[in-house]
N, C-alpha and C positions, 0 to 999 in steps of 0.2 A: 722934763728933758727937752734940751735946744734940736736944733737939725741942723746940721749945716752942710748945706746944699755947695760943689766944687767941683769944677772937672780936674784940678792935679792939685798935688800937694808936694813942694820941694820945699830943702831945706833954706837955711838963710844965703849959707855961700852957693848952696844949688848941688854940691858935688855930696855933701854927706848925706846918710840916709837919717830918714826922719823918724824921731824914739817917741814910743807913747808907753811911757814908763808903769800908768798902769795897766798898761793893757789896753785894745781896742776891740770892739763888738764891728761885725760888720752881717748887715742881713743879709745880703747879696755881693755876691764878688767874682770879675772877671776878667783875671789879670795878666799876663805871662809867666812873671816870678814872683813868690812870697820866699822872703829868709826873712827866718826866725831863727834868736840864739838861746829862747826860753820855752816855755811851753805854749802850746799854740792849741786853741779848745775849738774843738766844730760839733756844733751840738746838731746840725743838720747831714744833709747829704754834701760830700766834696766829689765833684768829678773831676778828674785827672788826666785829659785827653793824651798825652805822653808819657811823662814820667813823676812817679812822689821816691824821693831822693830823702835821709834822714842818714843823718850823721851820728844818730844815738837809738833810744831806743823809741819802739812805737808802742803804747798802751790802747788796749782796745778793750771795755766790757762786754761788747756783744760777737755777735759773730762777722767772720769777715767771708766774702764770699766772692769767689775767681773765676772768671770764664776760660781764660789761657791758665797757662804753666806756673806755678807756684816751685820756684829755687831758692835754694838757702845751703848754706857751708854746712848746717846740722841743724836737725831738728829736735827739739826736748818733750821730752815727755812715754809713757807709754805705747802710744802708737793705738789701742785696743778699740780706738771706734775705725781706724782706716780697715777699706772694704779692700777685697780682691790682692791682699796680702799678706805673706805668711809674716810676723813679728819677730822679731829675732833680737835681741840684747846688745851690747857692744861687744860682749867680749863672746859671741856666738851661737848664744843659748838661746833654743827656742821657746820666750815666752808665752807665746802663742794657743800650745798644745792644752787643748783641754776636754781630751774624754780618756777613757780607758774601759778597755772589755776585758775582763774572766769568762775564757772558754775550756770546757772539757770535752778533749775529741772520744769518739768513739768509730766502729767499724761501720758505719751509719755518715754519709756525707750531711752534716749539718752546716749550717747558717750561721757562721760566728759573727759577722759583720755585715748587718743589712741598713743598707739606707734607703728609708722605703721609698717606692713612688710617689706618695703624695711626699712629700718632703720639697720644698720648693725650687726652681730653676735656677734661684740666682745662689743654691749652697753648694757648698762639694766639700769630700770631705775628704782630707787629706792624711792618711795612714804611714804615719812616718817611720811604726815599728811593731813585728809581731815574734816575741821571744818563746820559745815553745820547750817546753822543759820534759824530760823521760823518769818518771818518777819509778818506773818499774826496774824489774831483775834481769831484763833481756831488752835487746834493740827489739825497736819498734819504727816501722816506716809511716814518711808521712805524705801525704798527697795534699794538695791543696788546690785553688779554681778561684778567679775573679771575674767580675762583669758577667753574671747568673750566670756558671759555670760553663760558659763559651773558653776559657785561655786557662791553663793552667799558670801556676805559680811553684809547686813543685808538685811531683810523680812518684810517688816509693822512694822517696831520700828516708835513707836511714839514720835515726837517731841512736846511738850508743845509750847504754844502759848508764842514768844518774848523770846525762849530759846534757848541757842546754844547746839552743841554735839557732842564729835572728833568720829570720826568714826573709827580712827584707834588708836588702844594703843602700838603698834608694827608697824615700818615699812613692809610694800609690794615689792616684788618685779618683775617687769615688763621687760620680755623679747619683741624684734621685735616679732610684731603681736601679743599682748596682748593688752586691754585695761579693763577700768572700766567704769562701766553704771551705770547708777543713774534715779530713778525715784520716782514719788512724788503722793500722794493721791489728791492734788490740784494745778493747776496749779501757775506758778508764786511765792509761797509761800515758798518755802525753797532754800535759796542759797548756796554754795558751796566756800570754799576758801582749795585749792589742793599744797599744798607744795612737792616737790621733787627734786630728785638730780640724773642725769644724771652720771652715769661714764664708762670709759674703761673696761672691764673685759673681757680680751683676753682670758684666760684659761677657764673661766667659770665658776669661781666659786660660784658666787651669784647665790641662786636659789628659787622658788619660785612653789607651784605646789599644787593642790587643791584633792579633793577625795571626792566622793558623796557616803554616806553607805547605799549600794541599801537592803540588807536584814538584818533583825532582829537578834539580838546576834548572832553576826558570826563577826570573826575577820577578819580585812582587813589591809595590810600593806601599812603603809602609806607613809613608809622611809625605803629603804632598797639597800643601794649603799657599795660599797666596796672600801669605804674611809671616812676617819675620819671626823667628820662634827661640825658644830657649828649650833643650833636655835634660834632664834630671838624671833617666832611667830608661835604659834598655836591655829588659831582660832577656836571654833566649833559654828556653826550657825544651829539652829534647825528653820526651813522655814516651819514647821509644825503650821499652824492657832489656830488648836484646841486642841493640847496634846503637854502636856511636855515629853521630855525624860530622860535617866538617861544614862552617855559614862563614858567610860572607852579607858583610853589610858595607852599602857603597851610598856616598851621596853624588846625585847625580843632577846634571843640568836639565832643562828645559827639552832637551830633544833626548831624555833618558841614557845619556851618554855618562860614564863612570868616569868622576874628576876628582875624587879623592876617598878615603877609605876607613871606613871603624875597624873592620876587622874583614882579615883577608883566610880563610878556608883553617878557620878557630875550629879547632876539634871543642864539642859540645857530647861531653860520654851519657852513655845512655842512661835515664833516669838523675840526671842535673841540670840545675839548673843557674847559668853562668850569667852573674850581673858585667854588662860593657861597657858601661859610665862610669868609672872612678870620680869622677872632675863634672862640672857643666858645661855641654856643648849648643854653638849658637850656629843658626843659620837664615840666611838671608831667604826672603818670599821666591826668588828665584831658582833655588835650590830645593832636591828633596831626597828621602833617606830610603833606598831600595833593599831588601834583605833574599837571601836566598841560599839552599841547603839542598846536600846530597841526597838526601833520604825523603822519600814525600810521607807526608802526613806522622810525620815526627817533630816537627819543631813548632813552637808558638812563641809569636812575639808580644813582648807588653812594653808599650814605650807611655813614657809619662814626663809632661813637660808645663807652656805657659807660654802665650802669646805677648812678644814683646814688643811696645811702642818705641819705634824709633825712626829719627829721620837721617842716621848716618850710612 
């Protein structure tokens, strides 16, 4: 093999560009612009201080790997190794979900769903449905507790005789050393079918966190972090036997001043418990979510949500 040693290379008239029809090797290169209308091989490292621009496709066998932001119009494939998010299909199905629990309640508060403490920092686990079936002759009530039975989730809701009832209308979600307890007015008589989805969430973004409104018309916050968030689910659960109450939840500014509203003095009847998220609501690091009720020591809140990156 020759060398041939050049500092430029132009064509004959100067203006066209010059073809090396089989190809050319080059072992070092530092240019402003290469076009190329065929295939173009780099068997080493390419750095790229601005921009690589391709008008077709790109073939890669190894991995590629990004320090900033990776956009595209659509991504192909399963999704199943991306960390700290839920999977979902195109047409809205979550492929994601991959555990499920069989529980039998009895009059005995048990343990349907424990995620134990040793279980690592970067999982949680995300309970997107628990269907609870009355297989008996007679209504049977049911109570249930999340986050080691600090918040309820429901208080003696009655189940009708040979009816089902989801318990959840909004995903839950479960960090190491949380779990959910369930229990039953009769033994035997109401079952459990617990659907959820395990995932990575190294940074932590999925979050999950309850609040008990220990005194009467007095605001408590209920959300108040300094970064942009998404909600899922805001339950309130009135565990009061004998009186309804009436809550209000407000999102408030910086100086706890009320600047707009989830719900304005929402009757919550006694022993229900009323999901206030239909839809997903977002709010900026500036903002946070205050809740507060007539009745003390009757309501508990479970709000469950996801820390979102953004810089609009």
């Amino acid at each position: 093999m020759s060398i041939l040693k050049v500092n430029t290379v132009k064509s004959v008239n100067e203006t066209d560009r010059v073809s090396f029809p089989s190809g050319i090797q080059l072992d070092a290169l530092a240019v402003g612009t290469i076009n190329a209308t065929g295939v173009s091989t780099f068997a080493g490292i390419g750095t790229f201080t601005t921009h690589l621009y391709s008008g077709g496709n790109i073939s890669n066998t190894g991995n590629i790997t990004a320090t900033g932001t990776v956009t595209a119009n659509a991504f192909a494939g399963n999704g199943s190794a991306l960390t700290g998010v839920s999977a979902y299909s195109a047409g809205g199905v979550n492929i994601g979900i991959n555990t499920s629990i069989v529980y039998n309640l009895t009059t005995t508060t048990g343990v349907a769903v424990s995620y134990a403490s040793g279980i690592a920092t970067t999982k949680r686990m995300i309970v997107h449905s628990i269907q609870v079936t009355n297989i008996s002759g007679g209504d049977v009530e049911l109570t249930s507790q999340i986050y080691t039975n600090e918040f309820y989730l429901a208080q003696e809701i009655p189940i009708p005789q040979k009816a089902s009832m989801e318990l959840l209308i909004n995903p839950k979600v479960l960090k190491a050393g949380d779990g959910i307890q369930m229990q039953a007015s009769a033994n035997n008589s109401l079952k459990a079918v617990i659907t959820g989805e395990e995932i990575t969430d190294a940074a932590g973004d999925f979050f999950g966190k309850g609040l008990n409104i220990v005194n009467a018309n007095t605001s408590y916050d209920l959300w108040d972090q300094n970064y942009n968030s998404m909600f899922t689910s805001c339950l309130l659960v009135n565990k009061n036997n004998d009186y309804d109450t009436r809550c209000t939840v407000t999102v408030q500014d910086a100086g706890s001043n009320d600047v707009g509203y989830y719900a304005y003095d929402i009757l919550v009847p006694a022993n229900s418990s009323l999901e206030l998220f239909e839809s997903e609501k977002f709010l900026y690091s500036a903002y946070k979510i205050a809740v507060k009720s007539q009745i003390a020591n009757s309501v508990d809140v479970v709000l469950t949500g996801k820390r979102v990156y953004t810089t609009n």
